[in-house]
C-alpha positions as a Markdown table, in Angstrom:
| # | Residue | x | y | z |
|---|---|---|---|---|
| 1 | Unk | -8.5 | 4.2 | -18.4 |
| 2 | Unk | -7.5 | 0.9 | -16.9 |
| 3 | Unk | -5.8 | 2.9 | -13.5 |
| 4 | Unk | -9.3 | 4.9 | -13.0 |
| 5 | Unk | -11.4 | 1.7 | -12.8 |
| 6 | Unk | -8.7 | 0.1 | -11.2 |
| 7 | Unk | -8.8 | 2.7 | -8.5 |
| 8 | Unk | -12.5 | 2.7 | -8.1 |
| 9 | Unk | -12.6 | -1.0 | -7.6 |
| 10 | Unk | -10.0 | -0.3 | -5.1 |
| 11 | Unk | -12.2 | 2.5 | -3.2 |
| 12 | Unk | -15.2 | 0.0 | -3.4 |
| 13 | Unk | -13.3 | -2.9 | -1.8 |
| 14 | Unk | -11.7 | -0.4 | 0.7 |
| 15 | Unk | -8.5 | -1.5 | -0.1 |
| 16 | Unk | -5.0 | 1.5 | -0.4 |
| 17 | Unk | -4.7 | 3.4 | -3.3 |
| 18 | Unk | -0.8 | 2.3 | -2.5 |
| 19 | Unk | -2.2 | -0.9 | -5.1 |
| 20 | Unk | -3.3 | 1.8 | -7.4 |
| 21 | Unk | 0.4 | 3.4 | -7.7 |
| 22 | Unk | 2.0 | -0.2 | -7.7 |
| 23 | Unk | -0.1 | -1.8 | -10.1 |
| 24 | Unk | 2.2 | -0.2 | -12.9 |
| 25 | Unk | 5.5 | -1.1 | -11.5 |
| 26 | Unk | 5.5 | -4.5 | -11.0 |
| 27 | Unk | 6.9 | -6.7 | -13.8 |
| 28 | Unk | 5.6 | -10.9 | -13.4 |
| 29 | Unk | 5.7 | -13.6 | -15.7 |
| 30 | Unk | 2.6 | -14.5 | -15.1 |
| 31 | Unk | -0.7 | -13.6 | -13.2 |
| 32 | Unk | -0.3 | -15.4 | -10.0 |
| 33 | Unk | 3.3 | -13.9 | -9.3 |
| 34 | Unk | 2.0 | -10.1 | -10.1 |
| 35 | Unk | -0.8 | -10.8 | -8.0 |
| 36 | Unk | 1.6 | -12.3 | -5.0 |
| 37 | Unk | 4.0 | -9.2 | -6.1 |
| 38 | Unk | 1.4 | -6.8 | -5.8 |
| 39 | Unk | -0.3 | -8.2 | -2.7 |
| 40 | Unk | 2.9 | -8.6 | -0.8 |
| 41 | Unk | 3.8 | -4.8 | -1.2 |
| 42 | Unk | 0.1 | -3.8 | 0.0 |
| 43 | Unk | 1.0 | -5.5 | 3.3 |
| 44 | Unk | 4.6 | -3.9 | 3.6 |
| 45 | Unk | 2.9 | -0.8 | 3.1 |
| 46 | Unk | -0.2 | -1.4 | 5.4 |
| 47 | Unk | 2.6 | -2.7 | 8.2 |
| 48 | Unk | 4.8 | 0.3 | 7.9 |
| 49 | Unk | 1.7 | 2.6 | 8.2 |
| 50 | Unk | 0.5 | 0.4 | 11.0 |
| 51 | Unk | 3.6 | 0.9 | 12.7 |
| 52 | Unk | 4.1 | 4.3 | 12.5 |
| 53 | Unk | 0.6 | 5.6 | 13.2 |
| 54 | Unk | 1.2 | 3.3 | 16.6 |
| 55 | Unk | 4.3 | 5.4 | 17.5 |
| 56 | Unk | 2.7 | 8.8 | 16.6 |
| 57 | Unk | -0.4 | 7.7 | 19.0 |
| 58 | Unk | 2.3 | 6.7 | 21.6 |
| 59 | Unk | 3.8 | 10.3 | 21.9 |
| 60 | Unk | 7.4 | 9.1 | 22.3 |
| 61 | Unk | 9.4 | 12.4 | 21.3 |
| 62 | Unk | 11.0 | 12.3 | 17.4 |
| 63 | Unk | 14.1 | 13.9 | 16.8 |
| 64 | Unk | 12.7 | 16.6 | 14.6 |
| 65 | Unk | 10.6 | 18.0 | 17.8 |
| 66 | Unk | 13.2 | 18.4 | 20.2 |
């Protein structure tokens, strides 16, 4: 029940259902550090789809096409 509403606050706020999946796995001893915990792993994984979105735009050639 939680992970639904927790999802759909996520949609509202346009934020990546990446929090959605990570909300569960992250173990804190207290509010502020899950939230930090939580927060930090949204940006690694906005960074790393930032990054590779850039290279696919960029055409440079991957190993698997060749």
């Amino acid at each position: 029940m939680f992970k639904e509403q927790i999802a759909a606050y996520c949609k509202a706020l346009k934020l990546s259902h990446n929090l959605v999946e990570n909300s569960d796995k992250i173990e804190a001893e207290n509010h502020e550090e899950y939230l930090l915990k939580l927060l930090r792993l949204e940006v690694e994984h906005r960074e790393e789809s930032r990054k590779n979105r850039f290279l696919e735009n960029a055409g440079f050639y991957n190993t698997q096409d060749i």
